[in-house]
N, C-alpha and C positions, 0 to 999 in steps of 0.2 A: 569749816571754811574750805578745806582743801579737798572735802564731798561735792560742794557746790562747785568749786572753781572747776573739777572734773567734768561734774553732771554739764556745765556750761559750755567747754570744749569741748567735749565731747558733741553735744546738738550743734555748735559752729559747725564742724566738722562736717555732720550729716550733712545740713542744711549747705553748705560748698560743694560734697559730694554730689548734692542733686543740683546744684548750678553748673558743676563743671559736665555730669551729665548729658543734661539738657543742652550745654556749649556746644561738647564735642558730637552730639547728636539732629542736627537740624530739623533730620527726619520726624525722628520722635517727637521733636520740639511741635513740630508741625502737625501732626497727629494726634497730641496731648490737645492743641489748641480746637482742633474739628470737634474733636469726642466732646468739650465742652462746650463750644457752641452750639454743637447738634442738640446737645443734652438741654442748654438754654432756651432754645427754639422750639423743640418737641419735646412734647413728654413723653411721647412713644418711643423717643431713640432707645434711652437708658434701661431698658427691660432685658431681662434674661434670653426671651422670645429673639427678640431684637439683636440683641448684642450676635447670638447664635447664627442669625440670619445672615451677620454681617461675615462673620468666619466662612461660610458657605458662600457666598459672594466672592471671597478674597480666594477663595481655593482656588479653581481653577487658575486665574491671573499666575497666584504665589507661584503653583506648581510648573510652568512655563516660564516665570521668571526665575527661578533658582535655575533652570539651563541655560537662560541665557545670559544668568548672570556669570557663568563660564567662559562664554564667550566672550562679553565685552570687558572682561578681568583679564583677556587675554589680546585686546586690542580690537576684536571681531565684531563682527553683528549677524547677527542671523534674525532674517525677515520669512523664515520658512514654518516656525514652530507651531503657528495657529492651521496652517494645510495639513503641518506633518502630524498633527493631533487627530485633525476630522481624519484623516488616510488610514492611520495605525486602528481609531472607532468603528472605522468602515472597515476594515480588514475584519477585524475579530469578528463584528457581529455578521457579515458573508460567510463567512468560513465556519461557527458555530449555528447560526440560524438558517441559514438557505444550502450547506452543506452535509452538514451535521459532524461538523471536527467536535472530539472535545472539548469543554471549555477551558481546560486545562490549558490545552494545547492553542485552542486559540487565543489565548490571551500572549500567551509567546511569542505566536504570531505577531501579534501588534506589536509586539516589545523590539519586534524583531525588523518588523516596520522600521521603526524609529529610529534601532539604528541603523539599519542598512542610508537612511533618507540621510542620517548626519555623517556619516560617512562618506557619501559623497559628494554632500557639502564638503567635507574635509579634502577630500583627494580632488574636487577644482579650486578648490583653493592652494593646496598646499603644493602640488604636482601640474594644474594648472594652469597654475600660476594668476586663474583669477581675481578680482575684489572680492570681497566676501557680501561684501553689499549685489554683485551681480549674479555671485554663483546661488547665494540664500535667494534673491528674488526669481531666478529662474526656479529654485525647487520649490517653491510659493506655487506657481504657477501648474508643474508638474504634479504635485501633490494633491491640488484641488482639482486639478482634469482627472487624477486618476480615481480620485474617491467618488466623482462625480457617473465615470466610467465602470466603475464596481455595482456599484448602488442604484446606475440606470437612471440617477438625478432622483429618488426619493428615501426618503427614512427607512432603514431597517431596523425592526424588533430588537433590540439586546437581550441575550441571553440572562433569563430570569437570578440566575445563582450571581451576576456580577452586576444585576443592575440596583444587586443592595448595597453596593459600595456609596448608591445614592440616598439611601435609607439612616435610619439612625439608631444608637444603641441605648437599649434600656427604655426609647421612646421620647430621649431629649436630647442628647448627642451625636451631632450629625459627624455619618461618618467619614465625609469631604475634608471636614476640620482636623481628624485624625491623622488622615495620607496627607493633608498637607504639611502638621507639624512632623510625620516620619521625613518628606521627601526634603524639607528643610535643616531637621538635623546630618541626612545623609551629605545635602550640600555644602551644610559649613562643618561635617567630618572630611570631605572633596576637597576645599577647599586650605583648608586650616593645619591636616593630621597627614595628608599622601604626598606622596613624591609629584603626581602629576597637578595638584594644588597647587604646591610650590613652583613648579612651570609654570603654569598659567602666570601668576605673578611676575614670573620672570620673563618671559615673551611680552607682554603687556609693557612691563616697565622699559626694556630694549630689546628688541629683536636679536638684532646680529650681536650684540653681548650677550643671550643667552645664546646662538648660535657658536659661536666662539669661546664661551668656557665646556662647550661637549654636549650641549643640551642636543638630543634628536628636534628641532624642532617642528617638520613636516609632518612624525611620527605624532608625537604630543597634540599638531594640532587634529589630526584624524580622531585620536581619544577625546580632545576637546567638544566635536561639534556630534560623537555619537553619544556624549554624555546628553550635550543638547537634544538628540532625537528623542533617546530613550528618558526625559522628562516632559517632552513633546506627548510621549505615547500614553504615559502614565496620566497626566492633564487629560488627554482627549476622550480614555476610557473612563476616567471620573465624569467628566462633563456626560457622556452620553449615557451614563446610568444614570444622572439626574434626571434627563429627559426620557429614560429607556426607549432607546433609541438613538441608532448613528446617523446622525444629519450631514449629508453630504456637504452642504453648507455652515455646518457649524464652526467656532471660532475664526469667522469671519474676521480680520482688523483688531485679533486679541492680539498678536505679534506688537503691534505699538502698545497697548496696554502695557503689555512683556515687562518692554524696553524701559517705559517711561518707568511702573516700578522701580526697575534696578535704578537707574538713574536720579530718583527720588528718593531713593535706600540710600547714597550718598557715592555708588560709583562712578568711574569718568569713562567717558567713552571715547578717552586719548589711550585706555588700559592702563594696568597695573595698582586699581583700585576697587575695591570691591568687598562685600561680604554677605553672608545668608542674611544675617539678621537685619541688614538692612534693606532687601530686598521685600522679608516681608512686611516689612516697617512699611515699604511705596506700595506695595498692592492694598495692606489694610487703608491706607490711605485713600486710595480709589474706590475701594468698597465703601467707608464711610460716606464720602461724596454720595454716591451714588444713591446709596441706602437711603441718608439725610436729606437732600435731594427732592425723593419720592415722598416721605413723610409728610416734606414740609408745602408739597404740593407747586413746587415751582413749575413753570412753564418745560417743556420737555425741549426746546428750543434754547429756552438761559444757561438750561443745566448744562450744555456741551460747553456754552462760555463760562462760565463758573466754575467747570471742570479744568479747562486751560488755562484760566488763571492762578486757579490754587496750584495745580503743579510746578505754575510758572512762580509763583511767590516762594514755595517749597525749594526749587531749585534756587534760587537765587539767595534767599536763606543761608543753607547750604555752603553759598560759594561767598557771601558775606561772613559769614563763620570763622573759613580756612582763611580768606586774605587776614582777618581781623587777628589771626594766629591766638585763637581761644584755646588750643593744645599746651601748648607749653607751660603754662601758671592756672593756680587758680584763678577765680574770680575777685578782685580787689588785694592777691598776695604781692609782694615788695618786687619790686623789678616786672611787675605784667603790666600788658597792654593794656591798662585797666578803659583809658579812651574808648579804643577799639572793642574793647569786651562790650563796654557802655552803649556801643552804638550797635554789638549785634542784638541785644537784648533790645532796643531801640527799632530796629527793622522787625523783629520778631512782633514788638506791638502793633507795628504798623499795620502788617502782616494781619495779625489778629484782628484789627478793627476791621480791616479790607473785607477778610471773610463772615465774622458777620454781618458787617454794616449792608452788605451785598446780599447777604441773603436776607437777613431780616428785611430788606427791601423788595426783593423778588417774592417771600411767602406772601402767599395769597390768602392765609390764616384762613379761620373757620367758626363757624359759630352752630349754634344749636349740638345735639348729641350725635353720637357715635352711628346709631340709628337712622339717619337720617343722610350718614355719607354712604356717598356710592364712589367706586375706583373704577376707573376702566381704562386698559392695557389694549395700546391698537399696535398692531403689525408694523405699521410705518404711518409718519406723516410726511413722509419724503413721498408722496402721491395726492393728490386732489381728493378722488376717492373717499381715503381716509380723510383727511379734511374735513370734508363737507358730513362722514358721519360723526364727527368729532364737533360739529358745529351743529345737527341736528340734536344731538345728545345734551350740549352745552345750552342749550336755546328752551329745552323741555326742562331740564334741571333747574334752573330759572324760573320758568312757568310754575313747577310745582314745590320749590322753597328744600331743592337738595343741594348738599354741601357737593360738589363733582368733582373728582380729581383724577386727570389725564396723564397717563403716560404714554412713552413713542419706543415702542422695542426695538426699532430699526433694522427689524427684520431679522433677529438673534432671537431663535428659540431659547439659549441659556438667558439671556437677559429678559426676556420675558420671563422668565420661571423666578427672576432674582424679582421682579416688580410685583407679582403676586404674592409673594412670599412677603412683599415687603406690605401689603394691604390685609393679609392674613395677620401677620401679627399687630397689626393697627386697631384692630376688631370693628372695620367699617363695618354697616348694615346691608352690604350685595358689594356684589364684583363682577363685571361686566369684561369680558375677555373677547377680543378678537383673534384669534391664533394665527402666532404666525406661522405654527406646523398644529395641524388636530390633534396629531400622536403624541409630540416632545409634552402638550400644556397637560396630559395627563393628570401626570404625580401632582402639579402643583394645585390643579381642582380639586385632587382628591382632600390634602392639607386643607382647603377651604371649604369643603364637605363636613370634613371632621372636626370642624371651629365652628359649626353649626352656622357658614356666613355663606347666603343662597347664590349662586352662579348663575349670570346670564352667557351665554354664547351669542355673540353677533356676526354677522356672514360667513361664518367658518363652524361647525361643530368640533365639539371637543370627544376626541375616541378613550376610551379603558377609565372612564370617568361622567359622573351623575350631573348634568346642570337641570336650573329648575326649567328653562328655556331655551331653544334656539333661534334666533330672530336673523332669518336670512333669504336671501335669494336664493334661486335653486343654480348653482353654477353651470350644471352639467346640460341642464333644460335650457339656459344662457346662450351655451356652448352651440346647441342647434341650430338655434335660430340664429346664428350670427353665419352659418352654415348655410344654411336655407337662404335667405336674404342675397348671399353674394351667387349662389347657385342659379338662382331663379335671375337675377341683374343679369348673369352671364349668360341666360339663355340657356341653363343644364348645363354648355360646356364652356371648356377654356384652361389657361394654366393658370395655378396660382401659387403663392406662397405661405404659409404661415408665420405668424412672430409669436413664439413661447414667449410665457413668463417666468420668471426665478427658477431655475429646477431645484426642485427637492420642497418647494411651496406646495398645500393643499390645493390651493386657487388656481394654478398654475395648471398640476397633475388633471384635477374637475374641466376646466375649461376646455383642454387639448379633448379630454375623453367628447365632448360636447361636439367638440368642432368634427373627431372621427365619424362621431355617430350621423348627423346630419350629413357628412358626405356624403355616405353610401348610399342613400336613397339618389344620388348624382353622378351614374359610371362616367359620365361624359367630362368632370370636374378632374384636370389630372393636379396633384399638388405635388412640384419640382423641386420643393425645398420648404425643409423646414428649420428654422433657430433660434435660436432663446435672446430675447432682447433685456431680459432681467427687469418689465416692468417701467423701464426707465426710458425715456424720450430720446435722450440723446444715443443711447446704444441702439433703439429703432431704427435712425439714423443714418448712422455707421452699418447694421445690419442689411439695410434694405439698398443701401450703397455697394454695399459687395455685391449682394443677389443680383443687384440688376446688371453687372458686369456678367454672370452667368447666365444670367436669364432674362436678357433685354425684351424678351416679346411676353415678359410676362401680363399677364389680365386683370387679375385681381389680386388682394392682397388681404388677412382677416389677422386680426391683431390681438392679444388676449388683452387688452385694455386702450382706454384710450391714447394713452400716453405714448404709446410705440406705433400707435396710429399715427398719431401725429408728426412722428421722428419721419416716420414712411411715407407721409403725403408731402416733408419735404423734402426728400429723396428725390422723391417722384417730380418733382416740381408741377411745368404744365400739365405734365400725364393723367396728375390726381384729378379724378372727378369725368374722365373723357376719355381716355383710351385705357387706365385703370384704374379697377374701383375698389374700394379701401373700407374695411367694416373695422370698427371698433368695440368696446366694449365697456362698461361700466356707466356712461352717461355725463360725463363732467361737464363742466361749463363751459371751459375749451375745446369738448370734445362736440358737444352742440352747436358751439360757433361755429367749426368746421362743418356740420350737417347744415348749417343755414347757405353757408357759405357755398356748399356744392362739392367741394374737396373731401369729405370723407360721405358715403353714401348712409352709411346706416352705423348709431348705438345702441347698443344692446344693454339699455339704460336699468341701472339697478335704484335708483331711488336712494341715494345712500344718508342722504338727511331724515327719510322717514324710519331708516335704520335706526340712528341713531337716536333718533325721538322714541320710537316703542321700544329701544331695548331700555331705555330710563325705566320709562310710563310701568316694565313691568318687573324693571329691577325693586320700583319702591311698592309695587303692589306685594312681591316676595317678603320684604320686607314688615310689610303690614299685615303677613299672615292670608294675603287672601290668593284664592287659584289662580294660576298662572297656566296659558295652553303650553305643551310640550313642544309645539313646535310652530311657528307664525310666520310665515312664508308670505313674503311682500313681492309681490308681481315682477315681472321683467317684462319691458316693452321695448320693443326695437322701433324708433327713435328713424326718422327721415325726414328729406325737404318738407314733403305734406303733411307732418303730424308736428312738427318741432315746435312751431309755435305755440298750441297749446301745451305742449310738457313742462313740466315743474318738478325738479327732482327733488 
């Protein structure tokens, strides 16, 4: 009897241990509930493949949230960590590949980067007497012009011996998941075991009282925001060995990932709360999203809202927890809030049904075999463009009874690499890639190589990796004729200007090479300026608003796509179409409206629906074993009042 009454308390015990847990854990709470929804939803989540996938995902986040989780343990924010990453990637691989530093040595470099970059973060804030919110965003800003300035706006090579930190051990252990559980334990040894741990806590929790029992705290916070660079630096050199290669634009808008993490881990961002474990607690969180997300084939549009609300239910969780004072009692012991416990356990359901009542609602589920699905990863849908081959692709997949699932990289070579990986361990029948860098999609082609799952490339080729096709326009030959067109309108001469795309983009790099080439055959064509509108309409806009305050008599204008044409024709206002004339490029819909209209004279139309229809037609022919041509190259036609009517992209 008194074995039994034991063995019985004993599992009570357990079993409160794992409620007060899960109580005092929101995070976790939150992330138990994903794992099993995901798990319910797919069967692809719960795999070894999978699960590994998701570690590698969470790395880079985790490792920029442990420094920032310094910061904001300390009252701060730092919005600098995702520039100070690409900056410290671009250092090292300059200084070892285009120099020839050792790698030794350059990898110090970057370290060196990182903290030099938090450092003075720290000295405008602490000496400054800056925000930390204004001095981090100006080094945002600094950090991306400089890597941008290093790099000349394209990808560098990484040096072979550190781009296997992107690699894995033994052949199933990646070794991302590795540096992140070391740079994690370093964190909560920072934070938990040092003297300047215990500041941080103590600046966070009041200022001028740790100020006033002795604390240095000007000095302390210098140490605080170089701790931040130099896990900035560490993040950025993992990320660019996944891609091999430092992307001038890389970790683009990971700084809010960062934050959210920690703040999802269960820290406040009033300070004096914080800790490692729960940091990575919020990034695997974001990972699983994401991961779950792509499996389940959700629209690439839902997923950002989906994403904002589970963090937002996570948070709130969280802060229903602490009011409900689940810390101090177990769960139903004599004098606790047992009510309150009742109802966070109650929110937590709520919770749970939300996410998956919401996804299970968004899957656009699937049918037939494995065989028969196709993935395809586009650069952006935040452009027409893509759109329309996203709708060519979707419209043929249809026609011939394939399962299709889209994703949207938004223009993050890492996040593209995290979507393939995430169709690699799915064992679709093809993969269909549009790159949003040729070089970064490498590694993760090759991973889809070596699963024996056949790769299309669409308007981009893929470099240091096998696909069975390339289905694209010739950019460069694009780039000409968009050249030719505005030359010959102008009569051989005149000024003009150019508007770039993304730098450090293939597209971008191809098209400028295009627009060079076609000048020269035009000594008479002087071009006054040139600048990056980043593909985006509205920055066209703004871009072409400046220029014309320097260069009011300009004549023409050649755009690397439609969309910053269009920013530029209404710049131009009356001008467009009459005293200057405006080329565009890619063919949209609104980029044709404006050629009927008179306001943009010529596109340099890529057909991007027929793109996306033959790169289907020849992903399921791969699939089916039968030849595929190496390379199928769909015309460009430049696109004016007298031809537009017949065109049909």
């Amino acid at each position: 009897m008194a074995a039994e009454t034991l063995k019985s308390g004993t599992g009570a015990g357990g079993a409160a241990a794992v409620r007060r847990l899960l109580l005092d854990n929101g995070a976790l709470t939150a992330l138990i509930v994903l794992v099993v929804a995901m798990s319910a939803l797919s069967g692809d989540f719960l795999t070894t493949d999978n699960l590994l996938n998701v570690g590698v995902q969470a790395a880079v986040t985790a490792i920029l949230a442990f420094g920032v989780t310094f910061v904001i343990v300390s009252a701060g924010i730092d919005l600098s960590v995702g520039s100070v990453a690409a900056l410290s990637a671009t250092v090292l691989a300059w200084s070892a590949t285009s120099h020839g530093v050792p790698v030794f040595l350059a990898v110090l470099l970057a370290l060196a980067t990182g903290v030099a970059a938090g450092l003075i973060n720290g000295f405008l804030i602490s000496y400054g007497k800056l925000p930390p919110f204004i001095a981090t965003l100006a080094m945002l800003s600094v950090g991306r012009g400089l890597a941008l300035v290093i790099s000349d706006g394209s990808p560098i090579a990484f040096p072979d011996s550190v781009s296997h930190l992107g690699d894995t051990l033994g052949g199933w252990l990646p070794v991302p998941v590795l540096v992140m559980v070391a740079m994690g334990l370093i964190a909560a040894f920072v934070l938990g075991r040092t003297y300047i741990g215990r500041s941080m806590y103590a600046i966070g929790g009041n200022e001028e009282a740790a100020r006033l029992s002795g604390l240095r705290v000007h000095r302390q916070k210098l140490a605080i925001y170089a701790l931040s660079g130099v896990f900035a630096a560490v993040a950025g050199v993992v990320l660019a060995s996944r891609l091999s290669s430092a992307q001038p634009q890389a970790a683009s808008g990971y700084e809010l990932d960062a934050i959210a993490a920690v703040v999802i881990g269960g820290a406040s961002l009033a300070g004096g709360t914080g800790k490692a474990s729960g940091t990575l607690i919020g990034a695997l969180i974001l990972a699983v999203l994401r991961n779950g997300l792509n499996l389940l084939n959700v629209s690439a549009f839902w997923q950002q809202v989906v994403i904002g609300v589970v963090i937002a239910l996570a948070v709130l969780l969280d802060t229903v927890r602490r009011k409900a004072g689940a810390t101090p009692t177990a769960f139903g012991a004599p004098g606790g809030s047992k009510g309150k416990q009742v109802a966070t356990y109650g929110i937590a359901a709520v919770a749970t049904v939300a996410v998956v009542g919401a996804t299970s609602f968004l899957h656009n589920g699937s049918s037939g075999s494995s065989e028969k699905k196709i993935g395809l990863s586009l650069s952006t849908l935040n452009n027409p463009f893509f759109v329309q081959i996203r709708s060519g692709a979707q419209a043929e997949a249809k026609k011939l009874g394939v399962d299709l699932t889209v994703t949207d990289a938004q223009n993050d070579a890492n996040q593209q690499a995290n979507q393939l990986q995430n169709f690699t361990s799915s064992n679709l029948g093809a993969i269909i890639v549009n790159p949003v860098d040729s070089d970064a999609a490498g590694n993760s082609v090759k991973a889809a190589d070596k699963a024996k799952i056949p790769v299309i490339a669409v308007d981009r080729g893929v470099n240091k990796a096998d696909v069975e096709a390339l289905v694209a326009s010739d950019n460069v030959a694009g780039g000409e004729q968009a050249a030719k067109s505005i030359a010959e309108k102008l009569g051989g001469s005149g000024k003009i200007v150019i508007l770039q795309g993304q730098a450090g983009t293939s597209a971008a790099r191809e098209r400028a090479e295009g627009f060079a080439k076609g000048l020269k055959a035009y000594p008479g064509i002087q071009v006054v300026a040139q600048q990056p509108a980043d593909f985006d309409r509205t920055k066209g806009l703004d871009v072409m608003s400046n220029l014309l305050q320097a260069h009011p008599d300009v004549q023409g204008v050649i755009a690397a796509n439609d969309e910053m044409a269009l920013g530029a024709i209404k710049a131009l206002g009356s001008k467009a179409g009459k005293s200057v004339q405006v080329v565009g490029f890619d063919g949209t819909p609104d980029g044709l409206k404006a050629v009927e209209q008179g306001t943009l004279y010529a596109s340099v139309a890529q057909q991007p629906s027929q793109l996306g229809r033959i790169a289907v037609d020849n992903a399921l022919r791969a699939i089916e074993g039968k030849s595929v041509e190496e390379t199928i190259k769909v015309p460009v036609k430049v696109v004016t009042k007298e031809n537009v009517a017949g065109f049909s992209g």
